[in-house]
N, C-alpha and C positions, 0 to 999 in steps of 0.2 A: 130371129130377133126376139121372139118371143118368147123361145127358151132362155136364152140367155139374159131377159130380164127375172124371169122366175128365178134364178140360179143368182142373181144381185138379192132377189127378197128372201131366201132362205138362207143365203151367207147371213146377210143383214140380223137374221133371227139368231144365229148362233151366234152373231157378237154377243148381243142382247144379252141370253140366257148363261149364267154360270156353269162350269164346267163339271161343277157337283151339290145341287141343290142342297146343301145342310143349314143347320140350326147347333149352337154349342152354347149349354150352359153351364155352370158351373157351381156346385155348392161345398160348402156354404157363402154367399156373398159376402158376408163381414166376419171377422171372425175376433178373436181377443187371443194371443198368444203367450205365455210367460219365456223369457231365454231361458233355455235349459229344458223345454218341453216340448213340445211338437204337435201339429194340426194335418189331419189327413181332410185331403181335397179329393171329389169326385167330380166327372164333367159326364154329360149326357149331351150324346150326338145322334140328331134324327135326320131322316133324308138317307142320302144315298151310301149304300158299303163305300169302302171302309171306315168304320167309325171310331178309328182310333187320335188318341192326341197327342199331342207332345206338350210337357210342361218347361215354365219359364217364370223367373222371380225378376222383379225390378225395383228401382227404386223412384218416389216420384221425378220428374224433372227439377235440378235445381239439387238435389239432396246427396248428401255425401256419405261416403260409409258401405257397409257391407249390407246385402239386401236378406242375406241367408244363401240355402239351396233347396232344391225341390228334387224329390226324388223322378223316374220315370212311371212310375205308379200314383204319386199325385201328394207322398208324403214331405210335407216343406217343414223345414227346422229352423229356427230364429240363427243368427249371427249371433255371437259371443257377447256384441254389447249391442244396445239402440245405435242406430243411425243418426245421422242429425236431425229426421223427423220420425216420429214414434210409425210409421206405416208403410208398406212395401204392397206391391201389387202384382199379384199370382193369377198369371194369363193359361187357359189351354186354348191351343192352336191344333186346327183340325187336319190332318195328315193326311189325307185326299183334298182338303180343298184350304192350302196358307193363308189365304185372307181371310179364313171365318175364324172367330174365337168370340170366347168372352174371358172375362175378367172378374177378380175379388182382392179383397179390399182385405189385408191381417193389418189389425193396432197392434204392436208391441208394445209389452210389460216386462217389464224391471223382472230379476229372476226369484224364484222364491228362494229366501236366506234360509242356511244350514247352519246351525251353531255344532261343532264337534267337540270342543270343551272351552275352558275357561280359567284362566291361571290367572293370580290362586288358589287354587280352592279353600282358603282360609284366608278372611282380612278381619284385622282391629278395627276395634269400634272406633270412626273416625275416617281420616282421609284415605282414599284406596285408588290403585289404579290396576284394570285387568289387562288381561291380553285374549281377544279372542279368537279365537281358530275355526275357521268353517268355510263357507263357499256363498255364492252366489250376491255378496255385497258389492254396492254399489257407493260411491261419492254421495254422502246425504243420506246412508242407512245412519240407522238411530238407535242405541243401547238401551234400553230400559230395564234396569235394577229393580225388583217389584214390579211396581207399579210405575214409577219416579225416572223419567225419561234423566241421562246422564253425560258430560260433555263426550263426544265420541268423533276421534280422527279415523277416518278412511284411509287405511296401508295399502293396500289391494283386495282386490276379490275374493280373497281368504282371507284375513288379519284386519282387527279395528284395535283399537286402543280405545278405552273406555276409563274415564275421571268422576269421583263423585265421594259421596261420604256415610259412611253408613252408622246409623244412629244408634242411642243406647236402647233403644224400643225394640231392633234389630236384633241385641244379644241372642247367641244362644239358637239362633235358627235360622234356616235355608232362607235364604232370598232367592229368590229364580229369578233367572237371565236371559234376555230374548233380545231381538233385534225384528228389525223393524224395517223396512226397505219404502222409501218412498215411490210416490205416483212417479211415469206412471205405472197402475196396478198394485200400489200398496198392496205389501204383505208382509208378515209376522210370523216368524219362527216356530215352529213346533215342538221344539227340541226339549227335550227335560232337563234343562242345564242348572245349576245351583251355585249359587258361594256359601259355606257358614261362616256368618259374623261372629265372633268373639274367639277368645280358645278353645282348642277342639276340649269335647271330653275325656277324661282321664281314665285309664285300665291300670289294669296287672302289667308293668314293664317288663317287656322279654327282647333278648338280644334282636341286633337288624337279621342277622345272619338266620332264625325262628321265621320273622315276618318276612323275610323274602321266599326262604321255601315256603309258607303259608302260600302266598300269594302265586306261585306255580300252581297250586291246586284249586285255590279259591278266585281266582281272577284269571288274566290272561297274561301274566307275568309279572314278578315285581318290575318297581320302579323307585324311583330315590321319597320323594313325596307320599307315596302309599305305604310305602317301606315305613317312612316315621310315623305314618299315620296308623298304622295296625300298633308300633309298638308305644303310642299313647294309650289305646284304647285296648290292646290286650286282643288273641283271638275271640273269646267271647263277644266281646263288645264291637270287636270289628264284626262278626256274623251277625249280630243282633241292629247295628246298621245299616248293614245289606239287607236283610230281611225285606229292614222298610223304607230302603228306597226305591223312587219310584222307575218306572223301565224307558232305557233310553228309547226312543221310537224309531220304526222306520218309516221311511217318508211314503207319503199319500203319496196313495197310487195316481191319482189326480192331477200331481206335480212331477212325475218321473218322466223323462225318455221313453221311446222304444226300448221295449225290452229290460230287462230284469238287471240291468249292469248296474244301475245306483244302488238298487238296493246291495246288491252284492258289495261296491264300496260302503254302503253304511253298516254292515255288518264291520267293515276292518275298521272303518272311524270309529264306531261305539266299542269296539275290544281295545281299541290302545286308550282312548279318552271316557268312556263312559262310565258313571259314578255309580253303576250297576251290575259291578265287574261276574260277582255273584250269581246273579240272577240271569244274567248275560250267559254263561257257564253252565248252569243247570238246563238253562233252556234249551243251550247247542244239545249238551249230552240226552236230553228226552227227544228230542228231534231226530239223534241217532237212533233211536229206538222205535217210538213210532214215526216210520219216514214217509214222507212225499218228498215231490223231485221236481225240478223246476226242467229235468231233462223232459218232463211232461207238464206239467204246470208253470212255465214259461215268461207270466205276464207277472207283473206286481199285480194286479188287480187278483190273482189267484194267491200269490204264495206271501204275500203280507199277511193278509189277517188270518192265515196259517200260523205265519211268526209270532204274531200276537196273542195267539190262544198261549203257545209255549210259554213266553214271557208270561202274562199273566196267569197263567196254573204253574209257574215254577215250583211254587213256594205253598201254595193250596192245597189241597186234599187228591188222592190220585182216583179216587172212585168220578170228583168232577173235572181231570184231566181227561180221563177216560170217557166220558159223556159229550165231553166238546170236540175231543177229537172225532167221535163216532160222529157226530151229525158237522162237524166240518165240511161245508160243498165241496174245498178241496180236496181232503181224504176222501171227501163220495164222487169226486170225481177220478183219484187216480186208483182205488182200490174196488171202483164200481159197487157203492150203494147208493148213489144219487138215481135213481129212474131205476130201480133194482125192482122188476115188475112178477107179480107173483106166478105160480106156475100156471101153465095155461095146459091143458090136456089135446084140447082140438088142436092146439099150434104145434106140439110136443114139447114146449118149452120150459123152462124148469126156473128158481131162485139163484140167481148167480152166486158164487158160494167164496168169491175172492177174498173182501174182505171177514168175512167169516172166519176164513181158516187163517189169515195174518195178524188177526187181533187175537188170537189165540197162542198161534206158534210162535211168534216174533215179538209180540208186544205187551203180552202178560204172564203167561203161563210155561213156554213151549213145548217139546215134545215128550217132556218124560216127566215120571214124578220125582219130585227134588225131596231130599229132607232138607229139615230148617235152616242147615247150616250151606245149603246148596249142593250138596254133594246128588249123586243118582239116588234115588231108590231101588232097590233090587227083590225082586220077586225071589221063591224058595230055588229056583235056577240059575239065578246071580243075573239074570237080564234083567234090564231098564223097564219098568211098568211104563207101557203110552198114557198121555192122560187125555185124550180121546181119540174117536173115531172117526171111521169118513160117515157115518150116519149124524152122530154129533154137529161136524160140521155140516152139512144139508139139514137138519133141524135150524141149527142158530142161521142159515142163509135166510129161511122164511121167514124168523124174528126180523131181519133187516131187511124185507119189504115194503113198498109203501111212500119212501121218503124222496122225494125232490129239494130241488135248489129250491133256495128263500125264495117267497113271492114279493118282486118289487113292489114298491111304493106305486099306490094307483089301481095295479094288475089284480087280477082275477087267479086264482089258485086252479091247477091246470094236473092232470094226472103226471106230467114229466114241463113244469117250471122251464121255462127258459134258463140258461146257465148264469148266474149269480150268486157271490162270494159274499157278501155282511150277510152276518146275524147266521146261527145254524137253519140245517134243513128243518124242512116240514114234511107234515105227513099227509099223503091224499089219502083216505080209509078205503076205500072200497080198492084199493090197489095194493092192500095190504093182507095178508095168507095169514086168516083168521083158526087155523088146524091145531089141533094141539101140538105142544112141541117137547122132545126131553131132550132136556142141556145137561150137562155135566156134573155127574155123581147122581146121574135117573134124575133130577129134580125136574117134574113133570109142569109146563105152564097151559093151563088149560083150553079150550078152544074158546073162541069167541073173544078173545082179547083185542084191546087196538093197537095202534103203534106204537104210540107211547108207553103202554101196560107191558106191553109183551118187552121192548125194548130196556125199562129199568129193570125184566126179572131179569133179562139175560143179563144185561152189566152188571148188577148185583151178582149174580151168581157166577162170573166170572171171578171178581172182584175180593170175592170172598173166599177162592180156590186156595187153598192153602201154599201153591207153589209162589202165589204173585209175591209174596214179602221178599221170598228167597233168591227168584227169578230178578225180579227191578230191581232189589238193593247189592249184589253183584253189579251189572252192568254200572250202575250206576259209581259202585267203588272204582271200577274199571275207567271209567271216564275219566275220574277225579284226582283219583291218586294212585291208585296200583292196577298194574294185567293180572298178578298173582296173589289176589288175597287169600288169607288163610280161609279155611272152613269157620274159623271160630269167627273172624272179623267178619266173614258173614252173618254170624249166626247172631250174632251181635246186633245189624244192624236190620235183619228180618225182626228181630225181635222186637225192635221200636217201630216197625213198618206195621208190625201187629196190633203194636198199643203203644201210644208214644208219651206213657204214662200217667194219663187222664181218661184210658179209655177205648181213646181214639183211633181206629185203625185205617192206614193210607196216610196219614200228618207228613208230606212230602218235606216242609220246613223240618222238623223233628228230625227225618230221615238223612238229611243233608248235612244239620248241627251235627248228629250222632258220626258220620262217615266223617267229616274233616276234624273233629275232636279226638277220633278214638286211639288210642294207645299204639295203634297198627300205623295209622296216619302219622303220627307225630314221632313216630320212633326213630326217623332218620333224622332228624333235627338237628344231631351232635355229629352228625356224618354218617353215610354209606357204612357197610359191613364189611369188612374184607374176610374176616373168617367167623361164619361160612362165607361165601360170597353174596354180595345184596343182594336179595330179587323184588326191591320193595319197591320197583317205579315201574316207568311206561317209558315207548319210544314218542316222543313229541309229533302230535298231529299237524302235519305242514299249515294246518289256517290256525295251529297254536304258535310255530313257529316264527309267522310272520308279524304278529300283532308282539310278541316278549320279546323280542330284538328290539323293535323301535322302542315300546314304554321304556326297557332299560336304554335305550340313549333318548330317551327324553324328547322323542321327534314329533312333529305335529303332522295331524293328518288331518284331511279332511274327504269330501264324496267327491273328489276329483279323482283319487288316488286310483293308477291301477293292481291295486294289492290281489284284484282277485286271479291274475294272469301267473302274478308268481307262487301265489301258493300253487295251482293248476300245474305248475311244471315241477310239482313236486310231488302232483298227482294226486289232488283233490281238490276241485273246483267246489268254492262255498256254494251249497245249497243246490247243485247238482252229486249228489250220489246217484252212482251210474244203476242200480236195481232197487227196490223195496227192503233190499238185504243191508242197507248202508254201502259204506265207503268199505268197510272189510268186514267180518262175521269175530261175533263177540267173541266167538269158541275158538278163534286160528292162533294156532301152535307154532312155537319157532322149530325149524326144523330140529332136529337134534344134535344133529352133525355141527352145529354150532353152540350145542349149551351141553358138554361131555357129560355126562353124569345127572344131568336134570332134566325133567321135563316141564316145559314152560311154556305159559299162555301169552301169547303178544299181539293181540288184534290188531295192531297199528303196525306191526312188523308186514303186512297184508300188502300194504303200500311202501313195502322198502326192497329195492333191489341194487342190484350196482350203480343203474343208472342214475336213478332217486338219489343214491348216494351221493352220486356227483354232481345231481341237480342242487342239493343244499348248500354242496362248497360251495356252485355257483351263485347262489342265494345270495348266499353270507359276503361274497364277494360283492354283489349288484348293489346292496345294501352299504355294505362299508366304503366302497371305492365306485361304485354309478353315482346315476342321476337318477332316482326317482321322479323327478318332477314335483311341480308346485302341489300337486296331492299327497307329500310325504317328504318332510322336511327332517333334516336331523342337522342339530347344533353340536359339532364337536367343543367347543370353548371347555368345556366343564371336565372333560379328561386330558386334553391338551395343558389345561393348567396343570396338571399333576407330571406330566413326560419330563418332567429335569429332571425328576428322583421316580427312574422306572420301577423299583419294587412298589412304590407308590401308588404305580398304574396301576400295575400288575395286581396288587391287592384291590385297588378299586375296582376293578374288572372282576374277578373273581367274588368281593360282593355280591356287584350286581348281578351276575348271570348265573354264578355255579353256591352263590350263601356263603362265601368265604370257605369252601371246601374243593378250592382245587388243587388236586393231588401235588406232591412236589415234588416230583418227577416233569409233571405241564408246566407248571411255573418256572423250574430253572430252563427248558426250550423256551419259552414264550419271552423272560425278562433275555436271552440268548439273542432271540431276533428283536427284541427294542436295541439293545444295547448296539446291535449292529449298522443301526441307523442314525448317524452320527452330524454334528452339529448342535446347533441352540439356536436357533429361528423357531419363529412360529409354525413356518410349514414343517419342519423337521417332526415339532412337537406334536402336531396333525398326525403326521407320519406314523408315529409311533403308536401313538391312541387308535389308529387304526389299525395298526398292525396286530396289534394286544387283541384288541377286540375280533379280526376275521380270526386268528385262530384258537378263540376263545370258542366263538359259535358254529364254528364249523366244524369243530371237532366231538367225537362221539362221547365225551363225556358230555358236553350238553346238550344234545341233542338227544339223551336220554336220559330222564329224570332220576332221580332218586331221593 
């Protein structure tokens, strides 16, 4: 009896007591989320193994609408729009023991708006109505011209309409254009977007058929609007705009997703729309030269204000592109000079020598001595002079000691900085390899220097090697306008990299004017060469390909798009190049068994193989006859009108994508298959304009410049 009561009081007790003593909490308890960004959740579980949880979104009781989702790891992402109430409720539930959890509490905020452009880019002084193009608007976002809030209809999440009137005070200058998204969580656009009020300014008139091939080189392809606008202002006066407008931005890292995908679409929105076609251009092509990789640098918080040094040195001096790159955290973190710790003898450790020898070989100088016109130099045995050593290089490693990530706001400066991206590194001194050093051509920097000391003799001394004029202004031709410049159109444009006639040596702007004006540049203008045969262009780089298809049909895009998947299948993913070497090496030659009797430079031929080949028809196809989706819109109306009188097309086609220089041999196939397609409907007329157009850009005459 007596046992058998014991055995009643110790059941009794394991009612009582839970099955898994725990405790779960959750941070952060409240939190503020924008749609279109994302909130990482942790939970801590004390008490008994296992401590693991399971996550779950809801919505309060009563409320309608989509709550989001929550990943298994605790990352939750807003629903597309608010709910019927601004806040959702993000439970962990304990996975040994389902009745323990706790709970948090996200407010949802309106998305932050993207403005991708703005049509017109020219209104009369007086009444005006735009069209805007971008992403994350909401019912009750707000336009603001200037300053001067303006009446403005909600189309959808991409597209407002905007009414107002622009005054004669206005003449003559940019109004900037923003938008505005209301509570909750107001927020305001970043975007560098502009209208000019009044008539554009006047140039030197040069045919469309000039401004369109200008615009292959100087932009990311013509288009009908920029096409007239170069030939108001003349190429001069078009460069001398570009200059100074200002750089479309990419979005705060603060405002992005996971991962690097927006920005990747804001690269395709600012090439088809952005009013800094120019500067856009120079910055990809220095990028190609000195590279980082997002196949390593991964986050926006890393590889934005990477993009941003580009952008704003496009056009600046290359001694101070060269200085921001070097203390770039980025650059010190993928070519390791960030925590580059000096040698240590008791450890056996030595100066890491990576970035050393790539800002060398790859990024100013490389491996041989060049003459002015870029050609080799040749010692009295006809080999190539090195222009330096592996001593050289271990010398400049210990110049680049010393330097850490930026010291946040607040922190304490640490001999290796926690990892952080604004502002350049800094220098910890006593972490710094104070020995003398000889850099190139003996120039000896003496011992006892500091970071800083030692760092401007090296970049000066680099800067001032006499191959960098020869070495940059090449590649640079090569991005722009040709694989195979002459010696002389080099030696032309070193020679303004030398002195850009005030003096000045590195004037990057100077450098840039000089390569799209020069008589090499412009020589194709009246058409291709048949005898001898041209060799005066490039094969089109797939993330050039994708942005001059839409501008020439007029499409709108915005940071929804997924442009960066197809350029990818054409086998170059924007802002992942697969090595430090780029996406192909400046030096690659086209086999020969394809160019009989010549030998020829085609770096961009790196990335072309059968496949490739067939990925573009497929492009051109996706493009013309898919669906894009709401991130990539294309209006046929505007060639559709032209399909009653197919040479009509056929020539307006051939403006836009080949300057009115398509061979006429293409044109009688191309007007062959319109004519084939019979009736008079609208869809017929579709038809046609589409048809014109896939075997316009899928074929190898366009897809190789000239």
């Amino acid at each position: 009896m007596r046992r058998n009561a014991m055995g009643l009081i110790l059941a009794g007790f394991g009612f009582l007591l839970p099955a898994h003593a725990q405790t779960v909490t959750v941070s952060p308890t409240t939190s503020y989320v924008h749609v279109g960004t994302f909130n990482q959740f942790s939970a801590k579980v004390t008490g008994t193994t296992p401590t693991t949880v399971g996550w779950t979104v809801r919505l309060p009781d009563g409320a309608t609408g989509s709550p989001g989702t929550i990943s298994a790891g605790g990352r939750y992402t807003p629903p597309a729009a608010i709910p019927s109430t601004d806040s959702v409720i993000v439970t962990a539930t304990s996975i040994a023991a389902p009745t323990v959890s706790a709970s948090a509490t996200v407010i949802l905020f309106n998305a932050f708006p993207t403005v991708a452009s703005v049509s017109p880019a020219n209104v009369a002084v007086g009444p005006f109505t735009l069209l805007i193009n971008g992403s994350g608007f909401v019912p009750g976002t707000q336009v603001l011209f200037g300053d001067m809030g303006v009446t403005t209809s909600y189309v959808s999440a991409t597209r407002l309409i905007a009414s107002g009137t622009a005054s004669p005070a206005e003449s003559g200058s940019r109004v900037p254009v923003v938008v505005v998204n209301p509570d909750p969580g107001s927020a305001i656009s970043s975007d560098v977007v502009s209208v000019l009020v009044g008539p554009p300014l006047r140039g030197h008139k040069i045919t469309s058929n000039v401004a369109a091939r200008f615009l292959d080189q100087a932009a990311f392809g013509p288009d009908a609007a920029t096409i007239a606008h170069v030939q108001s202002l003349g190429l001069n006066g078009y460069l001398n705009e570009q200059f100074a407008a200002p750089s479309s931005p990419y979005p705060d890292p603060k405002t992005t997703t996971f991962g690097i995908g927006q920005v990747q679409a804001r690269f395709f929105s600012n090439a088809v729309h952005g009013q800094d076609q120019l500067r856009q251009r120079v910055a990809f092509a220095l990028g190609q030269i000195f590279v980082v990789s997002a196949v390593e640098e991964n986050s926006p918080t890393q590889i934005v204000p990477y993009l941003q040094i580009l952008q704003d040195d496009a056009f600046e001096n290359f001694r101070k592109l060269m200085e921001d790159i070097t203390l770039s955290p980025t650059m010190g973190e993928y070519l390791d000079m960030r925590n580059n710790d000096k040698a240590n003898t008791a450890r056996g450790t030595k100066a890491n020598e990576n970035y050393a020898r790539e800002l060398m070989q790859l990024f100013t100088i490389g491996l041989f001595q060049l003459n002015p016109d870029g050609t080799l130099e040749l010692d009295k045995s006809k080999q190539p002079i090195p222009t330096y050593d592996q001593a050289t290089i271990q010398n400049f490693a210990k110049i680049y000691t010393g330097w850490t990530y930026p010291t946040q706001t607040g922190a304490t400066l640490k001999i290796h900085n926690p990892a952080y991206y604004i502002g350049p590194m800094v220098p910890y001194e006593s972490n710094h390899d104070t020995t003398a050093k000889t850099l190139l051509n003996g120039l000896l920097v003496p011992a006892g220097g500091t970071a800083e000391s030692d760092l401007k003799a090296a970049l000066d001394n680099i800067f001032n090697h006499p191959n960098v004029g020869p070495f940059v202004s090449k590649q640079l031709i090569e991005h722009l306008v040709t694989s195979n410049p002459s010696p002389a159109y080099v030696d032309r444009i070193a020679a303004v990299f030398n002195d850009d006639g005030n003096g000045i040596r590195g004037n990057l702007q100077a450098v840039v004017r000089a390569i799209l004006l020069d008589s090499e540049a412009r020589v194709g203008d009246d058409g291709p060469s048949l005898n001898p045969p041209d060799i005066s262009g490039h094969l089109r780089e797939p993330v050039f390909v994708v942005p001059a298809i839409l501008r020439g049909l007029g499409a709108l895009v915005n940071d929804t798009n997924n442009l960066t998947g197809q350029a990818a299948n054409l086998g170059q993913t924007i802002l992942q190049p697969p090595t430090v070497f780029n996406y192909f090496a400046p030096g690659f030659s086209i086999p020969t068994e394809f160019t009989p009797g010549a030998s020829l430079m085609g770096p961009e031929f790196q990335l072309q193989s059968p496949s490739a080949a067939v990925a573009r028809m497929n492009l051109a196809n996706t493009f013309v006859y898919g669906n894009l989706g709401a991130g990539a819109v294309i209006d046929w109306t505007a060639l559709a009108s032209l399909a009653a009188t197919p040479q009509a097309l056929v020539d307006a086609v051939s403006n836009t994508f080949m300057y009115g220089q398509m061979p006429a041999s293409m044109q009688t196939q191309i007007l062959s298959a319109v004519n084939a397609i019979t009736g008079s409907t609208a869809a017929v007329y579709k038809q046609r304009a589409q048809a014109a157009v896939y075997l316009t850009v899928s074929s190898s005459y366009y897809n190789v410049e000239h």
